[in-house]
Structures are given as C-alpha cells and as structure tokens.
C-alpha positions in Angstrom: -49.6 -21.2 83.7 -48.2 -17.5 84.2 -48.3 -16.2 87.9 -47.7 -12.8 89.0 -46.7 -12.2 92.3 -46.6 -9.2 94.2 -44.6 -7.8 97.0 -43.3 -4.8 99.1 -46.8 -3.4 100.9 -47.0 -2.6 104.3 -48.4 0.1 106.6 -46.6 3.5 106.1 -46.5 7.2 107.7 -47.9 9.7 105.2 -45.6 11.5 103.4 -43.5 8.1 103.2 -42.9 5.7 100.4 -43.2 2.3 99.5 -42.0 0.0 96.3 -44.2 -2.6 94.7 -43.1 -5.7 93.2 -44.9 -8.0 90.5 -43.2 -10.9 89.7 -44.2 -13.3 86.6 -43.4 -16.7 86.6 -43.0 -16.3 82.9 -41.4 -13.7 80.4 -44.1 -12.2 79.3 -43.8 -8.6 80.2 -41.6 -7.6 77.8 -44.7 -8.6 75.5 -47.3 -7.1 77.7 -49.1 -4.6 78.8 -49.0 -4.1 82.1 -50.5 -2.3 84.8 -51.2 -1.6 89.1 -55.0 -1.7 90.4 -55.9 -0.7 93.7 -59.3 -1.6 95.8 -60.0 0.5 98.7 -62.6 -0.8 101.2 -66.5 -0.4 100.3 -65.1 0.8 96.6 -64.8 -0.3 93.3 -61.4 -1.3 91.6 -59.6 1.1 90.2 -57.1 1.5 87.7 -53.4 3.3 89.0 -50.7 3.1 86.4 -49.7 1.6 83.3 -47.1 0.7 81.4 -46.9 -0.6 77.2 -44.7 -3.4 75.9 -42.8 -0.4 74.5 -42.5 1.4 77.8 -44.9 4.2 77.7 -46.3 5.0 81.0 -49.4 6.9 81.8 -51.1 7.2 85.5 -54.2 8.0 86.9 -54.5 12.0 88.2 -54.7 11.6 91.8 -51.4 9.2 91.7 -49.6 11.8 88.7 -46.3 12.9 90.1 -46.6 11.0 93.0 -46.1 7.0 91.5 -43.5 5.5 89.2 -44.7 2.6 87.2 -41.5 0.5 85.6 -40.7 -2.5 84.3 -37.4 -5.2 84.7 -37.8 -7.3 81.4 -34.6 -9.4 82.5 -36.3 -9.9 86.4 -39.6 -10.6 84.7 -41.0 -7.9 87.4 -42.9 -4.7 87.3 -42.4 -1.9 89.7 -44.4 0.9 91.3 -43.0 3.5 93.0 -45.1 5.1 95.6 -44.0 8.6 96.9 -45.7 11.1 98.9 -48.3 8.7 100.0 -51.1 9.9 101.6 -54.0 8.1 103.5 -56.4 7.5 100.4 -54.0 5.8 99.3 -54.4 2.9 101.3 -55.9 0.4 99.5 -54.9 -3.7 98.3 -52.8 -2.9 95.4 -52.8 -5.6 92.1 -51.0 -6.2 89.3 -52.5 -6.6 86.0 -51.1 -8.1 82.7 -52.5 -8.5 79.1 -50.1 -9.8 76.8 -50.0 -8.5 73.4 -51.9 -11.7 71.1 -52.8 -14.1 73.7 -56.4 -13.2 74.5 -56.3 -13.5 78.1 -54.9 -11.6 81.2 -53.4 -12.4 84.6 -53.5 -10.9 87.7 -52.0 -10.9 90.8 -53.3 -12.1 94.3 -53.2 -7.9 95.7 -50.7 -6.9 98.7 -52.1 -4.2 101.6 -51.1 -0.4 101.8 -51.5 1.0 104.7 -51.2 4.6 104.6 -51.6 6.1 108.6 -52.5 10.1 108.9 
C-alpha cells in the first residue's frame, strides 16, 4: 500500500517562502504523474502544479513564477517550492499521484499554509 506524506507547511509572513515535501513509501514517482492540490476554506479543491514521469512541469496562473514543482526520484519525494507567497495562498496543500498503468491514485493527508498579511 503506497503512502504519501507531506511535510514543511507552517504559518508565513507574505512575501516569504515555504518548501513542501511529499514523501512515498514506494518508488513510484519516477513512474508517475504527480502533482500539489490546495483547499482553501469554504472553496473547492484546486489544482496547483504538476509534474510528468518525464519531468515536464506546468502550474496554475495565479501560482506561475511564484511555485517550483520538482521531483527527487532517488528520495522517492516531490517538492514545491513556494515563493512570494501571498495571503490567498493559504490554504491545506496535497499531494497527488497517478502512476502511469496502475489505474488508481494516491494522495496525501494535506499540511496547513498559513500565509499572514
């Protein structure tokens, strides 16, 4: 049973940065594709940043320039980067991984950002 766990939120000054950490308890993505969700409160889940088995990344707008989405095959662990954060930010933050063939996906258990004005 693969388990993702993520890591580094907190409660942050705007304008400050945070780094997230999703760690499998399997290899699996160097196979996957992966990705960060966020869920602010009262709003839907939304989708933040991606990243292919084969490394290409892609974000969402109001996160472009601003997040780094990246990926340790050998540490089993996916990063995002968060720069520049501002308060609508905030949100739980989860990780998100589909691997390539096994018709399923996992996701992690979310970790708080706090982003203070």
């Amino acid at each position: 049973q693969v388990q993702l766990v993520e890591s580094g939120g907190g409660l942050v000054q705007a304008g400050g940065s945070l780094r997230l950490s999703c760690a499998a308890s399997g290899n699996i993505f160097s196979i996957s594709t992966a990705g960060w969700y966020r869920q602010a409160p009262r709003k839907q889940r939304e989708w933040v940043a991606g990243i292919t088995s084969g490394g290409r990344t892609n974000y969402a707008d109001s996160v472009k320039g601003r997040f780094t989405i990246s990926r340790d095959n050998a540490k089993n662990t996916v990063y995002l980067q968060m720069n520049s954060l501002k308060p609508e930010d905030t949100a739980v933050y989860y990780c998100h991984a589909e691997p390539a063939g096994w018709q399923r996906d996992y996701w992690g258990q979310g970790t708080q950002v706090t982003v203070s004005s």
